[in-house]
ZAGU-659762 format. One record per residue: residue number from 1; y, z, x of N, C-alpha, C in turn; residue in three letters. Coordinates in nm, 3 decimals. Layout:
REM ZAGU-659762
+-----+---------+---------+---------+---------+---------+---------+---------+---------+---------+-----+
:   n :     nc2 :     nc3 :     nc1 :    cac2 :    cac3 :    cac1 :     cc2 :     cc3 :     cc1 : res :
+-----+---------+---------+---------+---------+---------+---------+---------+---------+---------+-----+
: NUM :       Y :       Z :       X :       Y :       Z :       X :       Y :       Z :       X : ALA :
...
+-----+---------+---------+---------+---------+---------+---------+---------+---------+---------+-----+
This chain:
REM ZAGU-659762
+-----+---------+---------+---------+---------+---------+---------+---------+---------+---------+-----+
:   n :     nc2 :     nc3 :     nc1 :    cac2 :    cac3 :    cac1 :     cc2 :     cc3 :     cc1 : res :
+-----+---------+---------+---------+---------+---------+---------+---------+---------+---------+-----+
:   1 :  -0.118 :   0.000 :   0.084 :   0.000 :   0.000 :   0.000 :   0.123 :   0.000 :   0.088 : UNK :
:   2 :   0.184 :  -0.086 :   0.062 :   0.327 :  -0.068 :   0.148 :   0.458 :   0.051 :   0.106 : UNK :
:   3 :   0.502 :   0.095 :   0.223 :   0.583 :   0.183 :   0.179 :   0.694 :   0.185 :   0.121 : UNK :
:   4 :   0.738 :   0.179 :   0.001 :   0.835 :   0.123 :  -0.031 :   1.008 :   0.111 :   0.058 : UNK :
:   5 :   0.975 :   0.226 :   0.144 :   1.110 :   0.192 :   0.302 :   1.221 :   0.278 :   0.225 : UNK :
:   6 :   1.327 :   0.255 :   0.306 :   1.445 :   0.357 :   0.258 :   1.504 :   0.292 :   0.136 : UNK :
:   7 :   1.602 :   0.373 :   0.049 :   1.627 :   0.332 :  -0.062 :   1.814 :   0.315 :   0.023 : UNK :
:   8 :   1.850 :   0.193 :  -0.021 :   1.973 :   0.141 :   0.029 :   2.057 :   0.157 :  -0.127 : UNK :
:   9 :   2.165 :   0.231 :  -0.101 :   2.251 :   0.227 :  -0.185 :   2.339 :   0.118 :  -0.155 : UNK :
:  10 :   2.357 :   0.047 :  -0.335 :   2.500 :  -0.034 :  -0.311 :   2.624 :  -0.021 :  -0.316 : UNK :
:  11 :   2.710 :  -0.074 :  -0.348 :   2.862 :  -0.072 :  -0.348 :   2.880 :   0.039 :  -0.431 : UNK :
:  12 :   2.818 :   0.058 :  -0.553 :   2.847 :   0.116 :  -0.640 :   2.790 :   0.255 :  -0.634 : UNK :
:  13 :   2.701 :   0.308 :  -0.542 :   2.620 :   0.434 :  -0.505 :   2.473 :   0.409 :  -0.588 : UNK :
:  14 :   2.476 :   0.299 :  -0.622 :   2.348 :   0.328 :  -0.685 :   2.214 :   0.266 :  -0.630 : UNK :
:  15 :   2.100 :   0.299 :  -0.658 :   2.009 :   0.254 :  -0.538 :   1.967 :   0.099 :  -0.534 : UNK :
:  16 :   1.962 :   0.004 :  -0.470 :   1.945 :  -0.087 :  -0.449 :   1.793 :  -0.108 :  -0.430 : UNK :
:  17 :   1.730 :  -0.283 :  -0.420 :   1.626 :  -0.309 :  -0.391 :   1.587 :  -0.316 :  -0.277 : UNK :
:  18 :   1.410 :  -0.195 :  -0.272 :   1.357 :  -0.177 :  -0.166 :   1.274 :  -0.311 :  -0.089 : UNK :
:  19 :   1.249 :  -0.238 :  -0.013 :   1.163 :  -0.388 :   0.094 :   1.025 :  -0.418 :  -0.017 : UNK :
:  20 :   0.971 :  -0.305 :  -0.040 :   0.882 :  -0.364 :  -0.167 :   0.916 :  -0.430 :  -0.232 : UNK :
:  21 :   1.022 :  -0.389 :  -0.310 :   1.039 :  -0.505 :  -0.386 :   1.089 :  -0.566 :  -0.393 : UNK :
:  22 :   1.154 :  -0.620 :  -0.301 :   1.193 :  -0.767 :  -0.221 :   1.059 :  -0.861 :  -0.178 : UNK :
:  23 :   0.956 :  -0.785 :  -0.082 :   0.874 :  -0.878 :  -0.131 :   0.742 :  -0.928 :  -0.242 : UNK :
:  24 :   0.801 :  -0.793 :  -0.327 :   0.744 :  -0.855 :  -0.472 :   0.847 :  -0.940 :  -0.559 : UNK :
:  25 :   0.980 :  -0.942 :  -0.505 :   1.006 :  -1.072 :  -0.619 :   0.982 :  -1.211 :  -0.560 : UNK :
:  26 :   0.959 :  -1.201 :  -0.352 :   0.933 :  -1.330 :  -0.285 :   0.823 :  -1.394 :  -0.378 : UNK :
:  27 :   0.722 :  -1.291 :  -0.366 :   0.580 :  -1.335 :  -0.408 :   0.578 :  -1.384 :  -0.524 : UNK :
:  28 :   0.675 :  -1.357 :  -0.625 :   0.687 :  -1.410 :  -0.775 :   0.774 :  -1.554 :  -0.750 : UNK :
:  29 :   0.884 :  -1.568 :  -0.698 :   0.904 :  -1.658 :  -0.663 :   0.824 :  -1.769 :  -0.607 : UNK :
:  30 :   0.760 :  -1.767 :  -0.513 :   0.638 :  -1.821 :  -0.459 :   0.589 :  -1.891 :  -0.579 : UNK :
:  31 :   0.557 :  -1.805 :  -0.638 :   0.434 :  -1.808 :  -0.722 :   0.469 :  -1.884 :  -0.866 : UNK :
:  32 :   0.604 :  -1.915 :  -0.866 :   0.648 :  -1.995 :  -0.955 :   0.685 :  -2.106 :  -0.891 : UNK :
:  33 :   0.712 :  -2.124 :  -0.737 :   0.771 :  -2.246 :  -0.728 :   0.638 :  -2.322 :  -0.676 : UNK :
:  34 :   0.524 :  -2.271 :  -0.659 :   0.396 :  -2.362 :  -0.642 :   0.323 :  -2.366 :  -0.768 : UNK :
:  35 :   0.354 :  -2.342 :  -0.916 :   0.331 :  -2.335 :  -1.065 :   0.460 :  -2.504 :  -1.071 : UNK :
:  36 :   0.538 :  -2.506 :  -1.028 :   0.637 :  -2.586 :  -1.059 :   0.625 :  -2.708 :  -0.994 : UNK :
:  37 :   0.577 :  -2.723 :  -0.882 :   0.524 :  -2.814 :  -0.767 :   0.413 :  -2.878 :  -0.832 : UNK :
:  38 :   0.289 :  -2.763 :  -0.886 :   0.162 :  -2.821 :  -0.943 :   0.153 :  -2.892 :  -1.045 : UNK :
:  39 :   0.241 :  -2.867 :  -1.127 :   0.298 :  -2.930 :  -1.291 :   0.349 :  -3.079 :  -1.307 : UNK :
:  40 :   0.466 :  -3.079 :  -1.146 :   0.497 :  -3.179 :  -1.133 :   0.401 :  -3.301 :  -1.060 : UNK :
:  41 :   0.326 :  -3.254 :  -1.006 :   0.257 :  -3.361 :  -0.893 :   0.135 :  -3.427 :  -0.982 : UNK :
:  42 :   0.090 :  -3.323 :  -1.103 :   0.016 :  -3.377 :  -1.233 :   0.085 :  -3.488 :  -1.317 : UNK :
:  43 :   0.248 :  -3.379 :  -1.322 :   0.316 :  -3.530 :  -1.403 :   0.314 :  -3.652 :  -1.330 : UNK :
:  44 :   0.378 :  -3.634 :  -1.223 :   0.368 :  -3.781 :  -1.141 :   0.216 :  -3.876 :  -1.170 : UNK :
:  45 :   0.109 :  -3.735 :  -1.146 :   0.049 :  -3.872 :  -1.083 :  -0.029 :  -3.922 :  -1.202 : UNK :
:  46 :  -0.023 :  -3.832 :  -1.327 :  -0.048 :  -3.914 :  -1.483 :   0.050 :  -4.072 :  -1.467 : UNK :
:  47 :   0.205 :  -4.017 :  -1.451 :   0.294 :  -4.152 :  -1.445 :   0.239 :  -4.228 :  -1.372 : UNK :
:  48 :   0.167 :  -4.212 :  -1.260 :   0.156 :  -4.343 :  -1.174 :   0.041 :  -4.403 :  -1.168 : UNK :
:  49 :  -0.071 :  -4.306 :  -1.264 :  -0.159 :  -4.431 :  -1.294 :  -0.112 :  -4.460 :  -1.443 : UNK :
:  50 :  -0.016 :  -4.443 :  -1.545 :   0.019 :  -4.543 :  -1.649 :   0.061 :  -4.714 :  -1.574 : UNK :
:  51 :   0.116 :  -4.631 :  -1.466 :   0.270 :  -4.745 :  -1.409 :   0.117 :  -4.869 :  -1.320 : UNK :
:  52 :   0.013 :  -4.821 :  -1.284 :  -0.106 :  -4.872 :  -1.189 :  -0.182 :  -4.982 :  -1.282 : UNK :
:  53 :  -0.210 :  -4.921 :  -1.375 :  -0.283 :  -4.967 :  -1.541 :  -0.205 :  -5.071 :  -1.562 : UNK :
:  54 :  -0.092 :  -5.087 :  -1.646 :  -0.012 :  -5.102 :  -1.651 :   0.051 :  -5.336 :  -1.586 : UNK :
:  55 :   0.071 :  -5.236 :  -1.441 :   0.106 :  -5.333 :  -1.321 :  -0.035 :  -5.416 :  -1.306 : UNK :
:  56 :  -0.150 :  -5.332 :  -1.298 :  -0.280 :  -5.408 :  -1.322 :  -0.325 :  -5.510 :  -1.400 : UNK :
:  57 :  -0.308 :  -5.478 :  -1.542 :  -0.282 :  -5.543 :  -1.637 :  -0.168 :  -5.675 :  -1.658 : UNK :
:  58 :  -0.078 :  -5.613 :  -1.609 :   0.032 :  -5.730 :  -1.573 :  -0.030 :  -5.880 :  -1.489 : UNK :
:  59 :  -0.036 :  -5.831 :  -1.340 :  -0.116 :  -5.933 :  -1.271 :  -0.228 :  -5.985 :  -1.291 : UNK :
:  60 :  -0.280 :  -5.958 :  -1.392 :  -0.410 :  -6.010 :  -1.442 :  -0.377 :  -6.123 :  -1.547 : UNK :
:  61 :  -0.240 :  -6.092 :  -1.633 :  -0.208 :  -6.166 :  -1.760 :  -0.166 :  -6.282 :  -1.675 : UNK :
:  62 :  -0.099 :  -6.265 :  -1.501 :   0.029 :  -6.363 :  -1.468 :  -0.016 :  -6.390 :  -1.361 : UNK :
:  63 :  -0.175 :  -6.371 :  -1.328 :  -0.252 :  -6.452 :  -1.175 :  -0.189 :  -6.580 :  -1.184 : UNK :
:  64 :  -0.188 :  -6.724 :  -1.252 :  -0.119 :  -6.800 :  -1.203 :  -0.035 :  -6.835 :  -1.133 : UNK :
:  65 :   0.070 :  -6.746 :  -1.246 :   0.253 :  -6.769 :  -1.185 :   0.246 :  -6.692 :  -1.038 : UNK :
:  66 :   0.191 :  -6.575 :  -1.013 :   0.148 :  -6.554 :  -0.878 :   0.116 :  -6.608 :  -0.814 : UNK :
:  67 :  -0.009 :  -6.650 :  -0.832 :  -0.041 :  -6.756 :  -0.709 :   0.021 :  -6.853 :  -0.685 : UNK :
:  68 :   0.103 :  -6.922 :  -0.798 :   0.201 :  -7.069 :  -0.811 :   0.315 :  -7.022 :  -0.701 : UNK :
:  69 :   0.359 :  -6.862 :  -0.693 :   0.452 :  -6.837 :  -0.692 :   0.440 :  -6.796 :  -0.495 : UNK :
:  70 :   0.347 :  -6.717 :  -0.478 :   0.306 :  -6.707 :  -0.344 :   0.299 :  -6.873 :  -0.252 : UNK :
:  71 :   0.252 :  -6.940 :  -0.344 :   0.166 :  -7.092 :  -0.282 :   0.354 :  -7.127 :  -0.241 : UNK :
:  72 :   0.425 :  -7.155 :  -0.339 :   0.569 :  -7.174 :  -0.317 :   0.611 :  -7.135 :  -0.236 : UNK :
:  73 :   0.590 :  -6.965 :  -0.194 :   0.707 :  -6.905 :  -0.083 :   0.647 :  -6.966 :   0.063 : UNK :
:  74 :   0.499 :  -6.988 :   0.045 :   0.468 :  -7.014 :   0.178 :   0.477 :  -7.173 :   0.218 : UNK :
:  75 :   0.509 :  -7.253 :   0.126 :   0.519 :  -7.405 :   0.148 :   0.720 :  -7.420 :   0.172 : UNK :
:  76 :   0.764 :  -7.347 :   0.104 :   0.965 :  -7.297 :   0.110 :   0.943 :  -7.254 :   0.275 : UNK :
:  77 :   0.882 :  -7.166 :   0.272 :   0.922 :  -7.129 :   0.442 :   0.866 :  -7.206 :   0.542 : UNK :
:  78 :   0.784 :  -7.310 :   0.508 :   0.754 :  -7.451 :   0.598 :   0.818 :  -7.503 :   0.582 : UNK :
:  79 :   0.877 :  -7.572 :   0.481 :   0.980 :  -7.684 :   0.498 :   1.142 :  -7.629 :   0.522 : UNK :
:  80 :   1.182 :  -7.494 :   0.486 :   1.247 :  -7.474 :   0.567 :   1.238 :  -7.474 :   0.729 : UNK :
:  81 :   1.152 :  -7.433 :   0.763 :   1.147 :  -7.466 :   0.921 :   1.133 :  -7.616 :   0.982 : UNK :
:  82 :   1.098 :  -7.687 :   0.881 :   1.117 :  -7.853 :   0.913 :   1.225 :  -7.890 :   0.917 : UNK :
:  83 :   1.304 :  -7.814 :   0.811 :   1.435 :  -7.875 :   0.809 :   1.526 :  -7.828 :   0.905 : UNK :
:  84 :   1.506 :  -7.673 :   0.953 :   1.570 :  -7.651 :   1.075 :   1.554 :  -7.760 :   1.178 : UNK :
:  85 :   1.419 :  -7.748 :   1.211 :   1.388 :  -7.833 :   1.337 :   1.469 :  -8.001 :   1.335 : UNK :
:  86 :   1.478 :  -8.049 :   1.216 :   1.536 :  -8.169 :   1.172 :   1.634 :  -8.136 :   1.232 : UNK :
:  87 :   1.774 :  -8.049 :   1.195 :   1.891 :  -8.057 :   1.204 :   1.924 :  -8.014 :   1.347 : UNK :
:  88 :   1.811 :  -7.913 :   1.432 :   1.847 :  -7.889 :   1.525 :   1.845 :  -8.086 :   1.614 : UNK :
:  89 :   1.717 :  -8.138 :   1.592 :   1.717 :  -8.265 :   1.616 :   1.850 :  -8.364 :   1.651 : UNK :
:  90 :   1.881 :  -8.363 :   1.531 :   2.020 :  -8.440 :   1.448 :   2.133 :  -8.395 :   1.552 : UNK :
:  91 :   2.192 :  -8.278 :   1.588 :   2.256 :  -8.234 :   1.679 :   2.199 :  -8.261 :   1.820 : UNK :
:  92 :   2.089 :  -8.223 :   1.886 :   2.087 :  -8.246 :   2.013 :   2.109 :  -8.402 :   2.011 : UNK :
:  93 :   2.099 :  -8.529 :   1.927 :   2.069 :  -8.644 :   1.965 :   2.256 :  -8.695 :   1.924 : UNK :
:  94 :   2.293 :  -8.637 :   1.826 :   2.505 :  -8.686 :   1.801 :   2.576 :  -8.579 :   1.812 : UNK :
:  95 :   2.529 :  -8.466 :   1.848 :   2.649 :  -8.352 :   1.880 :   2.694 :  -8.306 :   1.760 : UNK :
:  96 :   2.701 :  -8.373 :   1.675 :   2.739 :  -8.342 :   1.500 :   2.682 :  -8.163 :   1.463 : UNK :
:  97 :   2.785 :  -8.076 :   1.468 :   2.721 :  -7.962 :   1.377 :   2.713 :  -7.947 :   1.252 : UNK :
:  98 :   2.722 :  -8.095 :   1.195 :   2.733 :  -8.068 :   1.026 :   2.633 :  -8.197 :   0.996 : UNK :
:  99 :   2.556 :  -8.203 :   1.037 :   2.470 :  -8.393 :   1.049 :   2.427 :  -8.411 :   0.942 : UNK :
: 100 :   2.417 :  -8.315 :   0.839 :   2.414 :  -8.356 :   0.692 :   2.459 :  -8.252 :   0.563 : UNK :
: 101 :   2.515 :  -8.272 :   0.474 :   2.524 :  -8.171 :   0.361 :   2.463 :  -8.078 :   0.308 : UNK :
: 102 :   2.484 :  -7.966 :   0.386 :   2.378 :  -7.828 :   0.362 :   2.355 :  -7.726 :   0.459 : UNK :
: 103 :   2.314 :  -7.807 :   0.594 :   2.313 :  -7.787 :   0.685 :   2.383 :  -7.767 :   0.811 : UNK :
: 104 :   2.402 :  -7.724 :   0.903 :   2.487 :  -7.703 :   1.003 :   2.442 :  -7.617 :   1.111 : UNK :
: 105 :   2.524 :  -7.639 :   1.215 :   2.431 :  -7.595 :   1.331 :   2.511 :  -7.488 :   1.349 : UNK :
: 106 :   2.510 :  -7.345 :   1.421 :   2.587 :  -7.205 :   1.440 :   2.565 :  -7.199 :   1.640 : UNK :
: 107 :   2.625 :  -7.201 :   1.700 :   2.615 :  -7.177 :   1.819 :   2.621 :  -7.067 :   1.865 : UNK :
: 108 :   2.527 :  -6.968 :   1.909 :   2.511 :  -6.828 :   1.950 :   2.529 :  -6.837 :   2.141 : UNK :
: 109 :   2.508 :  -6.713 :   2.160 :   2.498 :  -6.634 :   2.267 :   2.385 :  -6.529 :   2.293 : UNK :
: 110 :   2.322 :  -6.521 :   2.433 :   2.225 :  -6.446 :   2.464 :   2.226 :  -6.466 :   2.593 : UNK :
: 111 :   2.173 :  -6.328 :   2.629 :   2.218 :  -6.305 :   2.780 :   2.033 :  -6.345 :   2.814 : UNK :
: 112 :   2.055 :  -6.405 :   2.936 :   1.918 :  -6.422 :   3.014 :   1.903 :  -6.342 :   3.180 : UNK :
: 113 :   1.794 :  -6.275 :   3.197 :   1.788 :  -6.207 :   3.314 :   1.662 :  -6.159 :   3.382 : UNK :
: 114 :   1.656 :  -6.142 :   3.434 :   1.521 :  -6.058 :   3.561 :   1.523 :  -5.925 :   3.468 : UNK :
: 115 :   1.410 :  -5.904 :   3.358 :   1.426 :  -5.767 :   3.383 :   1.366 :  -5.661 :   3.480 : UNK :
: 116 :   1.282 :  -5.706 :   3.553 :   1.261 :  -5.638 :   3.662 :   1.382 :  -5.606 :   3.797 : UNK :
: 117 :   1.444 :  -5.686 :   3.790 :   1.572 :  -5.705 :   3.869 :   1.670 :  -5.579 :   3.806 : UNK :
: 118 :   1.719 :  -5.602 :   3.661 :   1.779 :  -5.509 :   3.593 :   1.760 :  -5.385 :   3.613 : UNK :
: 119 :   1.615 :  -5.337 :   3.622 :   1.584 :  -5.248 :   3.569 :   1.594 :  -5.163 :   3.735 : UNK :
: 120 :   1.577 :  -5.212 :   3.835 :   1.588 :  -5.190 :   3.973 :   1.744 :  -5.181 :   3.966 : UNK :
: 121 :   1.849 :  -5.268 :   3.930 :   1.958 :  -5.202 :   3.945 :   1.990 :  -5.085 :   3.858 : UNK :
: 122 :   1.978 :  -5.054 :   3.760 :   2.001 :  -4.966 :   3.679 :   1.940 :  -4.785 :   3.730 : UNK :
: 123 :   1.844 :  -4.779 :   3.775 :   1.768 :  -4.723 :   3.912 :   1.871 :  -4.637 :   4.004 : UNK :
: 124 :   1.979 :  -4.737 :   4.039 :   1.982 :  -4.696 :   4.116 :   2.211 :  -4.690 :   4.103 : UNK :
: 125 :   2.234 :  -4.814 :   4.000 :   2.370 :  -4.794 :   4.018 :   2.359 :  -4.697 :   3.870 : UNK :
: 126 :   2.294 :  -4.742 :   3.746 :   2.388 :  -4.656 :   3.642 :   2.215 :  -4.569 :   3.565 : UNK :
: 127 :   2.183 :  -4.528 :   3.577 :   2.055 :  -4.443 :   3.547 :   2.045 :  -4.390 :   3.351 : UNK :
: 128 :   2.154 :  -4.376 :   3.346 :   2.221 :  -4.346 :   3.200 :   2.166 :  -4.495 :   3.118 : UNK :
: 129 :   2.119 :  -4.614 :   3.176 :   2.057 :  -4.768 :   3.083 :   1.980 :  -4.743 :   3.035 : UNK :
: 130 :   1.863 :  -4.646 :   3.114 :   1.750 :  -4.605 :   3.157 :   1.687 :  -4.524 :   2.969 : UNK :
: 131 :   1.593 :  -4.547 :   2.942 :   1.532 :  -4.462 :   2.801 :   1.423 :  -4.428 :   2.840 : UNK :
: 132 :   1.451 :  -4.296 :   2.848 :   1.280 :  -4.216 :   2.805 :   1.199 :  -4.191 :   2.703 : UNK :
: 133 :   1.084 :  -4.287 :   2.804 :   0.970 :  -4.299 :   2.684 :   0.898 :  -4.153 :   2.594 : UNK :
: 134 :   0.952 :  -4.104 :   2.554 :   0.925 :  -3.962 :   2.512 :   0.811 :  -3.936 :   2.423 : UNK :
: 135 :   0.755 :  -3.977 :   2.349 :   0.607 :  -4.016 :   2.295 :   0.502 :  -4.055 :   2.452 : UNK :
: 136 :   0.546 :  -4.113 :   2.563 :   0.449 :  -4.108 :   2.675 :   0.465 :  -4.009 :   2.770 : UNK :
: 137 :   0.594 :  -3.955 :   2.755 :   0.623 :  -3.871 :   2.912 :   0.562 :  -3.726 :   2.794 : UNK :
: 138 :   0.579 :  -3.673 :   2.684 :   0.537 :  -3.565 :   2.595 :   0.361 :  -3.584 :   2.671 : UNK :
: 139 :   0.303 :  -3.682 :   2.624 :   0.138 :  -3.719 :   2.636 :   0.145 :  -3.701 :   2.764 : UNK :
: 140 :   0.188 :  -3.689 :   2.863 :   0.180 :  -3.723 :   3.006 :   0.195 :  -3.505 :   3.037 : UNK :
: 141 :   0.336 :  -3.440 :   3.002 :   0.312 :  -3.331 :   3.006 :   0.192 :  -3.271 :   2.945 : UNK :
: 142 :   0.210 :  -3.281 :   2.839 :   0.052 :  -3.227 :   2.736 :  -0.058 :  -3.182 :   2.884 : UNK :
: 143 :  -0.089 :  -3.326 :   2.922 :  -0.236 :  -3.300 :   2.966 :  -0.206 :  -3.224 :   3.139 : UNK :
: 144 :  -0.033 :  -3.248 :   3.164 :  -0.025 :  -3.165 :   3.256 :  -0.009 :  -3.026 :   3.256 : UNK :
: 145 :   0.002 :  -2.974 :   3.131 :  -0.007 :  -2.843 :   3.082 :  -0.140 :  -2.763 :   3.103 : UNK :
: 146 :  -0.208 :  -2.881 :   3.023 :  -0.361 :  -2.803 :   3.005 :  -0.455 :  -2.830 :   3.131 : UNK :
: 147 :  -0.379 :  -2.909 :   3.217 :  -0.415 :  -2.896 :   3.364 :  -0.371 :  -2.756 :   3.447 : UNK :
: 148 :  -0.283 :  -2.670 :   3.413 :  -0.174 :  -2.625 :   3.412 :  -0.085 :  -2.629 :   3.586 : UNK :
: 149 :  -0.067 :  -2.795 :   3.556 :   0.023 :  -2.856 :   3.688 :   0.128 :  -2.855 :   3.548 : UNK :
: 150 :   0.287 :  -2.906 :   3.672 :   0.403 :  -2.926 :   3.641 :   0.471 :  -3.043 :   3.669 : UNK :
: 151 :   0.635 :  -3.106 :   3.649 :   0.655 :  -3.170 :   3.693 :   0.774 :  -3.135 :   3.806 : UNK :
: 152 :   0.831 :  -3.125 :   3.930 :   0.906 :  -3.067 :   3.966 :   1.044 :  -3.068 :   3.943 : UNK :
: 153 :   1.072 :  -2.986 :   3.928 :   1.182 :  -2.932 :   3.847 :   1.236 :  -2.970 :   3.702 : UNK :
: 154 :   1.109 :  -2.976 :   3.617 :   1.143 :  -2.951 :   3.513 :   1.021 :  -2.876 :   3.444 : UNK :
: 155 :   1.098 :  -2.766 :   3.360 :   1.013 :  -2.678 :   3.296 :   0.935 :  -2.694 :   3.178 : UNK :
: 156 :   0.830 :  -2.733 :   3.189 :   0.704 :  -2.821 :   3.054 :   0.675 :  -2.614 :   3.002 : UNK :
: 157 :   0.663 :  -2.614 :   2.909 :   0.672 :  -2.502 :   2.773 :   0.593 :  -2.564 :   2.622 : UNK :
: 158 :   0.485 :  -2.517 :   2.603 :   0.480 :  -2.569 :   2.435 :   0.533 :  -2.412 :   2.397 : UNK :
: 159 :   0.601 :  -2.500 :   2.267 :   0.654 :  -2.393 :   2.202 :   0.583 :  -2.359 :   2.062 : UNK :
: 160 :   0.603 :  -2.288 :   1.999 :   0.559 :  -2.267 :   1.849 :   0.573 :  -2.222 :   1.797 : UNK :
: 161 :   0.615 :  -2.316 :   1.622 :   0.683 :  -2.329 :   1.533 :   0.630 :  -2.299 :   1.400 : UNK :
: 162 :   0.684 :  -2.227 :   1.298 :   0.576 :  -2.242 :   1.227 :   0.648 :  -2.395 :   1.068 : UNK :
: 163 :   0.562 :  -2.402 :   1.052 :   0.571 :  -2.548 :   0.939 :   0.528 :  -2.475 :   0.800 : UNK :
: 164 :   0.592 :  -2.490 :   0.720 :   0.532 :  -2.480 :   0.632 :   0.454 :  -2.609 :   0.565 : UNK :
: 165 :   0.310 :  -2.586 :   0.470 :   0.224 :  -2.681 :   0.432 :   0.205 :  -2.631 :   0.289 : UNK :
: 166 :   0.173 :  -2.764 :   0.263 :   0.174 :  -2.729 :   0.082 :  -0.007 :  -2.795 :   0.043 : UNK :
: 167 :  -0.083 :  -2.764 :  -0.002 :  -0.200 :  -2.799 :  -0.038 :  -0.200 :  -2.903 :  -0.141 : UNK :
: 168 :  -0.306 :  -2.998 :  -0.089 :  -0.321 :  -3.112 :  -0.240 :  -0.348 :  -3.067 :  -0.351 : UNK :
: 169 :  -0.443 :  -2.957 :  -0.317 :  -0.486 :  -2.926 :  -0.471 :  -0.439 :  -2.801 :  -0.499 : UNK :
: 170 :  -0.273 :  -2.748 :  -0.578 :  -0.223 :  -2.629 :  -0.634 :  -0.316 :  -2.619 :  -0.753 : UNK :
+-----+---------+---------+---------+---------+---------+---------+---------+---------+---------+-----+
């Protein structure tokens, strides 16, 4: 049994709530907001097999226009790329950036380079270019932990946190 602890008077001299029962209203709390969680994740997931049924039923009435409709996007994004390639054509051969009505050519910019070259200067003039792979250098400490080697001069620590987790089945 917990002790109910000192009795804290409030503003008013009168006795206030003990540590008991502070954490008997946590526990009621709790205990309603995983009642409220469970209620809802039922509602949802009634809604989402109406909305499944439903959408199922749908694509079953409209397999055609689907497939008519898929067969389309993927024959649109071929002949769009024909037609790019056309117009890029049309320009390299008259210089024209407008070689026909619709179309037109956009002239960009992009830098070309050694990135091995780059990456050697960066090394060594500006280090700040530089990104750490932190998903590999983390995996790389990990197993130097449980080796329990280091890296020099920097201090590898797991720490721990706590998470809260909610169960599938309230």
């Amino acid at each position: 049994m917990l002790d109910k602890g000192p009795i804290i008077l409030d503003e008013n001299g009168k006795p206030g709530p003990t540590l008991s029962d502070h954490i008997t209203k946590l526990a009621g709390d709790l205990a309603a907001q995983v009642a409220t969680v469970r209620d809802l994740r039922q509602m949802h997931s009634e809604m989402q097999a109406g909305i499944d049924e439903r959408r199922a039923d749908w694509e079953k009435e409209n397999e055609k226009l689907l497939t008519s409709a898929a067969a389309c996007k993927t024959t649109l994004a071929e002949e769009e790329a024909e037609l790019r390639d056309l117009t890029l054509q049309a320009y390299h051969e008259t210089g024209e950036k407008k070689p026909a009505p619709g179309v037109g050519i956009r002239i960009t910019k992009s830098l070309s380079y050694d990135e091995t070259a780059a990456k050697a200067w960066a090394l060594k003039e500006n280090p700040g270019f530089l990104v750490l792979d932190r998903p590999g250098f983390e995996a790389y400490a990990k197993v130097l932990l449980k080796m329990k080697r280091s890296i020099p001069g920097i201090l590898l620590q797991e720490e721990e946190r706590p998470q809260a987790t909610i169960s599938k089945e309230l």
